[in-house]
Each structure stands twice: as structure tokens, then as C-alpha cells.
Rosetta silent file (secondary structure, phi, psi, omega in degrees, C-alpha in Angstrom):
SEQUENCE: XXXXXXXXXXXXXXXXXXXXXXXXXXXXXXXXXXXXXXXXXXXXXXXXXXXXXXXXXXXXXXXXXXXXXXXXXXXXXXXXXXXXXXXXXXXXXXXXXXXXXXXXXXXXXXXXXXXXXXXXXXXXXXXXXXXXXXXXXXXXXXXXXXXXXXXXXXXXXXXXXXXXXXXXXXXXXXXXXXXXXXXXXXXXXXXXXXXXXXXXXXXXXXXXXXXXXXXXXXXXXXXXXXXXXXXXXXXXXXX
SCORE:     score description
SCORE:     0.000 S_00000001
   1 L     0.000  -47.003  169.607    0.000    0.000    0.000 S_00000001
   2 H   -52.708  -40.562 -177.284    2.997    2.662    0.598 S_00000001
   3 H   -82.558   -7.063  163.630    4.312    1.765   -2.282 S_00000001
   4 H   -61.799  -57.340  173.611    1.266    2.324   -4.130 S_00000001
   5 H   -22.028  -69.112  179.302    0.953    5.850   -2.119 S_00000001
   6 H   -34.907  -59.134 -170.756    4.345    6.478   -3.540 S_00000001
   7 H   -59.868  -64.226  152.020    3.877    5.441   -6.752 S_00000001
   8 H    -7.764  -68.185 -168.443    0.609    7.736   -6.787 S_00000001
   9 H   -66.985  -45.400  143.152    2.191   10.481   -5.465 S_00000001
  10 H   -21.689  -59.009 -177.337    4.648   10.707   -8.084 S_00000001
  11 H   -62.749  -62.280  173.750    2.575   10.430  -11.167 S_00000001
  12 H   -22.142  -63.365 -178.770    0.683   13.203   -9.419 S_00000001
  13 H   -49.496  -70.730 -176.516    3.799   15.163   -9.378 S_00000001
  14 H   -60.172  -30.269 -173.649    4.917   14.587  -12.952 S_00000001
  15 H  -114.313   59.870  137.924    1.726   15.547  -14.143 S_00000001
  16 H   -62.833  -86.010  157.721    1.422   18.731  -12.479 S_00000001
  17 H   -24.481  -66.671 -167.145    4.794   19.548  -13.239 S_00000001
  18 L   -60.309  140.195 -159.114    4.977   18.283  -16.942 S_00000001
  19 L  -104.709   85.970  171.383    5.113   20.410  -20.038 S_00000001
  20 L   -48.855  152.098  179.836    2.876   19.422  -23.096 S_00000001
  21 H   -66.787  -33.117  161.217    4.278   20.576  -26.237 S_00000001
  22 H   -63.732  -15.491 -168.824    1.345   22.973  -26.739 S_00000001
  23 H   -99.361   -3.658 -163.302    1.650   24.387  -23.097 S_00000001
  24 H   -77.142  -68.875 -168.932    5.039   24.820  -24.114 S_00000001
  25 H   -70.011  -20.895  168.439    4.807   26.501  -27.529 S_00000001
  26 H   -84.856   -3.917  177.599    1.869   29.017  -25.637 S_00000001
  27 H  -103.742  -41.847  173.784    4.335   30.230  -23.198 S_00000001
  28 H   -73.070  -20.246  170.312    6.830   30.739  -25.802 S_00000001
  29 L   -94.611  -42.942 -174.716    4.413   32.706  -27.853 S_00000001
  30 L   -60.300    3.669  177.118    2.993   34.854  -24.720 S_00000001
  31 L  -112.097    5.795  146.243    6.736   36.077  -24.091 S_00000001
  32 L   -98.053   -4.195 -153.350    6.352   37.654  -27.510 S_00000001
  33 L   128.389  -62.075 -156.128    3.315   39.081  -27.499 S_00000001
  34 L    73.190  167.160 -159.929    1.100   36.396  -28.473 S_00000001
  35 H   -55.521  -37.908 -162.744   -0.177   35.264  -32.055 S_00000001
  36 H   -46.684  -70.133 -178.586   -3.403   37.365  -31.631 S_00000001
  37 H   -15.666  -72.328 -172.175   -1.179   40.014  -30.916 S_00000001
  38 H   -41.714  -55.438 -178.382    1.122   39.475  -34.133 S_00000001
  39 H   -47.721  -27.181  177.508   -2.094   39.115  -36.335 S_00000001
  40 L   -90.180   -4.201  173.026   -3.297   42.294  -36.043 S_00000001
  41 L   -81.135  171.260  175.969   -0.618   43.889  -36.954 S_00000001
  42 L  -103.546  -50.302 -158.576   -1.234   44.781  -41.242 S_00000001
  43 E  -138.731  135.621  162.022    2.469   45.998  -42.521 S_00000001
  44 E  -137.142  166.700  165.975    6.018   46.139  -40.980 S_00000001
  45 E  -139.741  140.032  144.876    9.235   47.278  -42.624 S_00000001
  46 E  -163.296 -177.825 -153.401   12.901   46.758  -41.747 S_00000001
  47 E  -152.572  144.677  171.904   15.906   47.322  -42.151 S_00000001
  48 E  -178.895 -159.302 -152.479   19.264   46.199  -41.479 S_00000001
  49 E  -105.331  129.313  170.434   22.803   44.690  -41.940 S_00000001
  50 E   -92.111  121.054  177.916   23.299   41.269  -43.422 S_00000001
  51 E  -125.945  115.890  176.368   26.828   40.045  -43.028 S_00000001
  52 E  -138.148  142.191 -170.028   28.445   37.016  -44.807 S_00000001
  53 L    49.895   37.769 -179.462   32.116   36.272  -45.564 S_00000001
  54 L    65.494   19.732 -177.080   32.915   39.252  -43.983 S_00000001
  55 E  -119.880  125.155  174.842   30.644   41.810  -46.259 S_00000001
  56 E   -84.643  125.639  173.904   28.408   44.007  -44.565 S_00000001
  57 E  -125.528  135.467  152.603   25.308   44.112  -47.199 S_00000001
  58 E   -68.334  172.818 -166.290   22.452   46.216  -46.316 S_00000001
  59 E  -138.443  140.345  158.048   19.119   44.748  -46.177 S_00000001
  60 E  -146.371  155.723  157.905   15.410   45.796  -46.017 S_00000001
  61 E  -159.858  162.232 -135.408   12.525   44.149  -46.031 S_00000001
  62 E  -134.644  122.043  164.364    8.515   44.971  -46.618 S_00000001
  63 E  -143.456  129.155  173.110    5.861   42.714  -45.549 S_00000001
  64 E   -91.298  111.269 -149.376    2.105   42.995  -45.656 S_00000001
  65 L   -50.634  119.964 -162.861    1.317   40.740  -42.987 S_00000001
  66 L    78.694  -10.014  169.283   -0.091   37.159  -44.170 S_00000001
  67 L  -147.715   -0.108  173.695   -0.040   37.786  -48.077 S_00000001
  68 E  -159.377  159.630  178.427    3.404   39.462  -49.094 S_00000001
  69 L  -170.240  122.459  170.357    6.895   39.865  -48.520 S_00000001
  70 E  -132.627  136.707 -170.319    9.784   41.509  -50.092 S_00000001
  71 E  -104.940  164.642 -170.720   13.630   41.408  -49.118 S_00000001
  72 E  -157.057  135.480 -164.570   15.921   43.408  -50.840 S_00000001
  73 E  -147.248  141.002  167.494   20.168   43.251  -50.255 S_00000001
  74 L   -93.286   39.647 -178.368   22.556   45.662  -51.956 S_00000001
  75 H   -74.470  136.511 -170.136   25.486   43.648  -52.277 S_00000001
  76 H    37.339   51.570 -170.826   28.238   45.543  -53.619 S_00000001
  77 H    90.060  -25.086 -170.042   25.770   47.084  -56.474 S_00000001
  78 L   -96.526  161.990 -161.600   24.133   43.987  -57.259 S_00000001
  79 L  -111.910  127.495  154.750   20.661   43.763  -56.225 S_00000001
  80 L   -76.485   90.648 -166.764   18.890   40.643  -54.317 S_00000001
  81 L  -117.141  111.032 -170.949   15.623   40.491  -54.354 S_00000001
  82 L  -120.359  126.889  149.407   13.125   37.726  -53.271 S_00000001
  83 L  -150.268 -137.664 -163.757    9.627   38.030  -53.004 S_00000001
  84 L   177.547  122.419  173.586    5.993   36.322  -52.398 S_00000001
  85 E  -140.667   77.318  165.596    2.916   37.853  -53.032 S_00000001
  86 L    86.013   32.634  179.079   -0.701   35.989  -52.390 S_00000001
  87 L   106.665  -20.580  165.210    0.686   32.376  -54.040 S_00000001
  88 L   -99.274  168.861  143.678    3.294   33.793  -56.543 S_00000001
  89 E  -169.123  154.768 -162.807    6.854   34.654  -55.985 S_00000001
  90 E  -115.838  155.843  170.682    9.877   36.113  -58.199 S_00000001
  91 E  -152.486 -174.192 -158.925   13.470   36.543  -57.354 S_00000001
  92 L  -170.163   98.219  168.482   16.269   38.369  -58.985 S_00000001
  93 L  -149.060   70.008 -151.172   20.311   37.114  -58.002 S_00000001
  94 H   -37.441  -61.943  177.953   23.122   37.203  -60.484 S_00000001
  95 H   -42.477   -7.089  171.367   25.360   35.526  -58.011 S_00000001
  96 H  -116.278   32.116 -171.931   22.787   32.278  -58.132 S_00000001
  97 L    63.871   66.165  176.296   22.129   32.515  -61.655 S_00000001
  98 L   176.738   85.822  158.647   18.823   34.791  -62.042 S_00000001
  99 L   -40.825  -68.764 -163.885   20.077   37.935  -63.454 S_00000001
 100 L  -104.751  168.542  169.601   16.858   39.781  -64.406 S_00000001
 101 L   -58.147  125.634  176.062   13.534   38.687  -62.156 S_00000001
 102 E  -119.938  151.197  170.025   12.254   35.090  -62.654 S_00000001
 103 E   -68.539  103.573  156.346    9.180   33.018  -61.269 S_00000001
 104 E   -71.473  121.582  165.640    9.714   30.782  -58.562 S_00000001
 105 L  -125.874   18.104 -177.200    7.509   28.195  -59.280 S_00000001
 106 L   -90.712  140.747 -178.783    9.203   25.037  -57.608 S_00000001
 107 L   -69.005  -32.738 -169.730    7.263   24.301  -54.235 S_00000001
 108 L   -72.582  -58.583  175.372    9.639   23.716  -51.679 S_00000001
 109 H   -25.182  -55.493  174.886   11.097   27.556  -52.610 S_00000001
 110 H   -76.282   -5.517  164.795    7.839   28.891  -52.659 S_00000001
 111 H   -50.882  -84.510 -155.892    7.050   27.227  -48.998 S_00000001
 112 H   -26.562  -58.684 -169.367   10.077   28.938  -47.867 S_00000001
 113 H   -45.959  -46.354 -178.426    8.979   32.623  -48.980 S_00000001
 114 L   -66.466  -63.653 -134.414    5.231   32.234  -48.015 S_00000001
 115 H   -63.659  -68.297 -132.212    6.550   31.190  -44.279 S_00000001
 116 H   -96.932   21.023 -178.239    8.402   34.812  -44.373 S_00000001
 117 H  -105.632  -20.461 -157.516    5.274   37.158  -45.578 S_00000001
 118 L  -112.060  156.258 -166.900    3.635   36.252  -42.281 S_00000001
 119 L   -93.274  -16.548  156.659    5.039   38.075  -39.032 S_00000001
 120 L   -89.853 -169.504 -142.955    4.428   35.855  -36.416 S_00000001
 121 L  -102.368  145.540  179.000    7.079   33.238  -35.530 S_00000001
 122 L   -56.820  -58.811 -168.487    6.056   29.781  -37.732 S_00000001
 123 H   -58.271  -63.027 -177.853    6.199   28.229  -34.555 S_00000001
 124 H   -47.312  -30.215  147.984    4.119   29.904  -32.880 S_00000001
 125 H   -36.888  -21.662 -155.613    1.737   29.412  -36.172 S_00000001
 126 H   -67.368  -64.983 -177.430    1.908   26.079  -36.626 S_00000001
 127 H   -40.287  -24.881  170.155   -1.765   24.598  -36.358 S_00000001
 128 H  -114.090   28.637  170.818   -2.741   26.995  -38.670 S_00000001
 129 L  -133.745   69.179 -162.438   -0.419   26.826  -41.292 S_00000001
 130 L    -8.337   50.178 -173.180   -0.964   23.190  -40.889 S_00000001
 131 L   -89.964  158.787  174.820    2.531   21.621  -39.633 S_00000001
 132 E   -87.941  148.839 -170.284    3.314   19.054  -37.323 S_00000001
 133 E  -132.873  137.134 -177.565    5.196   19.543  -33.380 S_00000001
 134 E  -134.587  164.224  120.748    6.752   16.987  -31.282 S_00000001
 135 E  -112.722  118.214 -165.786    8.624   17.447  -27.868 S_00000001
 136 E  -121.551   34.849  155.232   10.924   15.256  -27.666 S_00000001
 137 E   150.208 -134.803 -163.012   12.849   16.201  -23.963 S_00000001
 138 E  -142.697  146.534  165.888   14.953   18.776  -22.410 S_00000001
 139 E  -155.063  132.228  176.622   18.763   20.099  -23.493 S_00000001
 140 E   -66.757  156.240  159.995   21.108   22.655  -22.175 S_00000001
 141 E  -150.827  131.951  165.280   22.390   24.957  -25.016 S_00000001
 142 L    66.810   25.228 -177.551   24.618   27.734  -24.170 S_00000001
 143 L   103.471  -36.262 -161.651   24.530   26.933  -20.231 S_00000001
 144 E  -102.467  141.486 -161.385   20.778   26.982  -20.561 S_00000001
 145 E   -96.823  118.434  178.642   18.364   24.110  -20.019 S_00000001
 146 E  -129.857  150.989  165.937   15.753   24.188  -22.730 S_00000001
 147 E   -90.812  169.214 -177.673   13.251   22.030  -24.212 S_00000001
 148 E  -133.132  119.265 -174.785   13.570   20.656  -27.370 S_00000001
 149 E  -110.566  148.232  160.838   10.888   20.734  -29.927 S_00000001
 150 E  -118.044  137.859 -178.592   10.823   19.497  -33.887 S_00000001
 151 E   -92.493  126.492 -165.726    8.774   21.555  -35.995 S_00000001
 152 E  -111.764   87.186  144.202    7.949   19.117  -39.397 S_00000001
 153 L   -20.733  138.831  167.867    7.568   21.544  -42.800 S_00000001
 154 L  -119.131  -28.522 -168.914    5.800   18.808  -44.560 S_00000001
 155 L   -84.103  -21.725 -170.392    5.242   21.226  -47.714 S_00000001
 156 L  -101.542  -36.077  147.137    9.054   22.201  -47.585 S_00000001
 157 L   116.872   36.122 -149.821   10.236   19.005  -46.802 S_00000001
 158 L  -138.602  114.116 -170.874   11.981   20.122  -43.824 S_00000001
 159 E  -110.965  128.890 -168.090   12.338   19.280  -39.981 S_00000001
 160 E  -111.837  171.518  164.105   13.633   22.425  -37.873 S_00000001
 161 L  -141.397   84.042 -102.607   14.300   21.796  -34.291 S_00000001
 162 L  -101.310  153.668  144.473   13.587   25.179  -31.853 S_00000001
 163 E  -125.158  137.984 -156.793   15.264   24.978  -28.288 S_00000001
 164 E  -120.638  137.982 -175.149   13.053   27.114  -25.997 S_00000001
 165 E   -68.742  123.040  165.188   14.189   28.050  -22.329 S_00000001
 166 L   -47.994  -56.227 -177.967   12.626   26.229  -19.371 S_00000001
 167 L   -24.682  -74.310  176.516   13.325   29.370  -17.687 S_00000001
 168 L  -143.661   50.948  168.020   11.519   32.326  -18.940 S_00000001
 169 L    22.015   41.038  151.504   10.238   30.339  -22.713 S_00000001
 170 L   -82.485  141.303 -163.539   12.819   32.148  -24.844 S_00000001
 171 E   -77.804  160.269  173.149   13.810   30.723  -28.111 S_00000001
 172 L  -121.883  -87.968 -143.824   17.840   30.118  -27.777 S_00000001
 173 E  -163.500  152.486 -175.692   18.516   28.409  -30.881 S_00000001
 174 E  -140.328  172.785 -126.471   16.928   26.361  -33.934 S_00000001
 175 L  -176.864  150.360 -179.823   18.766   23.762  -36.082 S_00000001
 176 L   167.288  173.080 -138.247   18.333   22.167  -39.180 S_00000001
 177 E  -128.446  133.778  174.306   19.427   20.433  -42.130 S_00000001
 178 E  -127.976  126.653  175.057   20.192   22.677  -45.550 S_00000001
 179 E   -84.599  113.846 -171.802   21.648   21.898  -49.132 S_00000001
 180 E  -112.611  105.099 -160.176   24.165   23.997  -49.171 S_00000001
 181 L    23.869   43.088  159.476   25.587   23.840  -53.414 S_00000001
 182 L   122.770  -18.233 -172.086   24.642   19.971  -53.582 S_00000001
 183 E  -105.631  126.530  173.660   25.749   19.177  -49.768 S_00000001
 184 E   -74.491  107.669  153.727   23.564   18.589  -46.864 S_00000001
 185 E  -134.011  171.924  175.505   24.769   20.320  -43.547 S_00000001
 186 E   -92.470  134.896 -150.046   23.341   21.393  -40.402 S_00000001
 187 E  -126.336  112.234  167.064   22.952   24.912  -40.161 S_00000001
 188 E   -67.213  116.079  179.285   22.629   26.617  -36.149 S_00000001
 189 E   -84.684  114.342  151.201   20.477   29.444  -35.473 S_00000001
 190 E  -132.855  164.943 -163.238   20.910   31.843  -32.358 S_00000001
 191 E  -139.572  118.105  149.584   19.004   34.486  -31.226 S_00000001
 192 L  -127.304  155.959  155.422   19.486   37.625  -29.481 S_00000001
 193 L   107.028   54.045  176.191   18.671   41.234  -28.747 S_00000001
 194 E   -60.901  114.427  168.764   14.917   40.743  -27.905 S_00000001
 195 E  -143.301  149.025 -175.689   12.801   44.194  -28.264 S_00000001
 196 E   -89.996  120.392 -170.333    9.355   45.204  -28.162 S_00000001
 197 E  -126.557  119.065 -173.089    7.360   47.256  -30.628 S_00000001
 198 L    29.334   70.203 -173.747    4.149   47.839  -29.836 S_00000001
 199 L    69.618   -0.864  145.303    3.453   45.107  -27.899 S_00000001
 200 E  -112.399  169.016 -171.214    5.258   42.352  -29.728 S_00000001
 201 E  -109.157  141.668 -171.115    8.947   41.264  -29.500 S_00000001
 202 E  -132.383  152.164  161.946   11.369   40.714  -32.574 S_00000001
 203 E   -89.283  120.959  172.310   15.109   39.049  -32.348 S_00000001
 204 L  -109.924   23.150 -174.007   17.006   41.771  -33.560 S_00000001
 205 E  -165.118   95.617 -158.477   19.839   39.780  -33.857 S_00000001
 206 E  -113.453  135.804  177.667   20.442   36.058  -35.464 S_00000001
 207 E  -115.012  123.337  170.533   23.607   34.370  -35.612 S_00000001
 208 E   -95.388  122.658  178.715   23.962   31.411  -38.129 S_00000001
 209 E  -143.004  159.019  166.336   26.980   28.688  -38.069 S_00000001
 210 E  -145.449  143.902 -159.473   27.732   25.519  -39.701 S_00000001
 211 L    70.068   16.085 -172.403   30.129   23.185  -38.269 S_00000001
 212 L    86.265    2.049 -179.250   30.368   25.289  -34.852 S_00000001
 213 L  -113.193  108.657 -148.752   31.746   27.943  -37.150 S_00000001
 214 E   -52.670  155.691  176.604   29.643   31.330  -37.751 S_00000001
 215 E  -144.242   18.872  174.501   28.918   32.016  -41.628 S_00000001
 216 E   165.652  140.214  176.885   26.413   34.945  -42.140 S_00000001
 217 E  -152.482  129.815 -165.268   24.706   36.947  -39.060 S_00000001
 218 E  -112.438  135.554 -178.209   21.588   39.295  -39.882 S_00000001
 219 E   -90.151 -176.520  148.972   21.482   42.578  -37.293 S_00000001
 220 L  -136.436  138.950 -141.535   18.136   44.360  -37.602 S_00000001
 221 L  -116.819  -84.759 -149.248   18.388   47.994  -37.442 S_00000001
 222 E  -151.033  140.624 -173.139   14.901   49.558  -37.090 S_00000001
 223 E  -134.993  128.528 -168.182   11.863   48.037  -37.150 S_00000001
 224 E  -127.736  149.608 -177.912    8.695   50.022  -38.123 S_00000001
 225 E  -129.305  160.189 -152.979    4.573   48.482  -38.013 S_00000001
 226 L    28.228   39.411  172.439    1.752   49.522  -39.500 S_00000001
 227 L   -47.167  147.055  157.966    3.325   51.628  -42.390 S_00000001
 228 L   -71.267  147.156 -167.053    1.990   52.628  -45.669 S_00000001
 229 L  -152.173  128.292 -164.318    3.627   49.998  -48.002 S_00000001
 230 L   -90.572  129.453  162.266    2.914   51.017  -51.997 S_00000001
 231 L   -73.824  -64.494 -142.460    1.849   46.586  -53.084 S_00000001
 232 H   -41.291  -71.546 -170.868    2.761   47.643  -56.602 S_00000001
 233 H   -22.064  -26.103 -156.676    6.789   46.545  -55.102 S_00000001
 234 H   -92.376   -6.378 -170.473    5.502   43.429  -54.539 S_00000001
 235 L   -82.787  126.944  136.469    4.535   43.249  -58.553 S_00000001
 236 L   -12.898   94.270 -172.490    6.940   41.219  -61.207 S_00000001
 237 L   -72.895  143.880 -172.743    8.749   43.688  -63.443 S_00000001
 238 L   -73.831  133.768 -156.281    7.759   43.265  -66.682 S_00000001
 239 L  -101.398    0.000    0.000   10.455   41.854  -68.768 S_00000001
């Protein structure tokens, strides 16, 4: 009978204690704002410094929240341009081969883009932009003991894996597997410099590495919401 008690008492314990992956992923979005929040905003713009190989490039980019998004990078003169507008998207990058603007029409590509027109964090997103979530434990990263969730892209074809602080439910870092010119590596995400604009929170500061070694880190500069934004940018130049 004690050891029944025991036994009881325990289970009791864990599931008091114990984190569902949804109770998780709601804690981690209410230390941003929360999705409601995010949704209501209509437009943001920003702007900031992209850095790869040791090249500062600026960067801005214009998104009308849920149906468009366009990035824009000045490197050295040449222009980079990706965007996604309501189910299309075009992109424009001599250094990848696409000179003048072209149609993305391959699906996994056109995942990626639509994911970045909408302004809250994909995770936080997931049920309705119909992806799958798992929590599958707990891991320190950086000193800090976080859970560890995988996030499934099923349309992109893509498994990320977020680690979110036990602490105070801040993302640390998110992981994943990239073809990088023909080769498959894992490419590390961190995140800092958390600030608040009108009642949601942005990372204003992402660090990327592959192989433990950094290879591109995007600052953000200024971040401004619910701007006039001309759509016509978001239009296909006619060739």
C-alpha cells in the first residue's frame, strides 16, 4: 500500500509539473506578445545589416502581414531580391544565376517565402499553417536548459528543431538540415537582442553557423509596423 501511495504520489507530481508541447509553444508565444497580438498587426518594414564572408550588405525588407513579402540586399551594387505575393513569388540574383527577375515556381522555394510574408514566428503558427510539433525532452544549449521541440515543414520538406528556455520560454537556438551547393549540412540558429514594438517582441539579432563555425549573421536595425507599403513593389517587373 505505501508503495502504491508512492507510486501515486509521483505520477501526481509529474503531471502537475509536466510540459505538453502545446503548453510549451503558448508560453513561448505569450513572451512575444502572443499570435493574436502578431495578427493584427497589417504591414512592418525593416531594415538592417546582413553580413556574410565578412561583407556588410544592407538589407530591407517589406511585408504585408499574411499575403506578401519583399527582401531586398545591396550587395556591392548587385541587387537581391526575393519576393511572395498571395501564391506567386519572383526573385532576382546574379550571383545564383537569375540575373533579371524570374518566377519561382518550384514548391519547396515557394514554402520557404510564403513562411516569411507572415510576421508571427512559424512556430508559434503552426496549427494553422498546418505543420506538425513533437517534444521530444529537455537540453542545455549555451549553459541553458531548454526544451527541445521538432517543428515538421511537410510542404518544404523540412524538420527544424527550436530549443526554448525552461526558464523564462525564450527561443535560444533552432537547427536544421540545408543543401548547401549539392551538400547537406546542419545549419545553427541563435538568437538575441529581444525588443518590443508595440506590444510584440522581434530578435534583432540572429547568428547562423555551420560546423560550430559562424557564416552569415543578420542585425536588424529599425523596425517600423503599420506603415503605408505602396503593393505595386511586390509586382513582377515586366520583362
Amino acid at each position: 500500500m505505501k508503495k502504491l501511495f508512492l507510486a501515486t504520489l509521483c505520477f501526481a507530481f509529474l503531471t502537475v509539473h509536466g510540459q505538453t508541447v502545446d503548453e510549451v509553444i503558448q508560453k513561448y508565444a505569450a513572451n512575444l506578445g502572443g499570435l493574436v497580438s502578431f495578427n493584427k498587426i497589417k504591414t512592418a518594414k525593416m531594415t538592417g545589416i546582413y553580413t556574410v564572408q565578412g561583407n556588410d550588405i544592407p538589407m530591407t525588407v517589406q511585408v504585408v502581414n499574411g499575403k506578401a513579402v519583399r527582401s531586398d540586399l545591396d550587395a556591392m551594387g548587385t541587387q537581391i531580391i526575393n519576393v511572395y505575393n498571395n501564391g506567386k513569388a519572383w526573385k532576382q540574383n546574379a550571383f545564383a544565376g537569375t540575373p533579371t527577375p524570374t518566377e519561382v515556381t518550384s514548391g519547396p522555394e515557394l514554402s520557404e517565402l510564403k513562411i516569411q510574408s507572415s510576421l508571427a514566428p512559424v512556430l508559434m503558427n503552426y496549427k494553422a499553417l498546418g505543420h506538425k510539433v513533437e517534444l521530444i525532452g529537455q537540453e542545455e544549449v549555451e549553459g541553458i536548459k531548454a526544451y527541445k521541440i521538432t517543428l515538421n515543414f511537410e510542404d518544404v520538406g523540412r524538420v527544424t528543431t527550436y530549443y526554448i528556455s525552461t526558464k523564462d520560454y525564450s527561443l535560444i537556438k533552432s537547427e536544421s538540415e540545408r543543401d548547401m551547393a549539392g551538400q547537406i549540412v546542419k545549419v545553427e540558429s541563435f538568437y538575441s537582442d529581444l525588443k518590443e514594438f508595440k506590444g510584440v517582441k522581434f530578435f534583432m539579432t540572429r547568428q547562423q553557423k555551420m560546423n560550430g563555425e559562424v557564416f552569415q549573421t543578420t542585425k536588424i536595425e529599425s523596425i517600423e509596423l503599420d506603415v503605408p507599403i505602396d503593393e505595386k513593389v511586390f509586382d513582377m517587373p515586366k520583362q
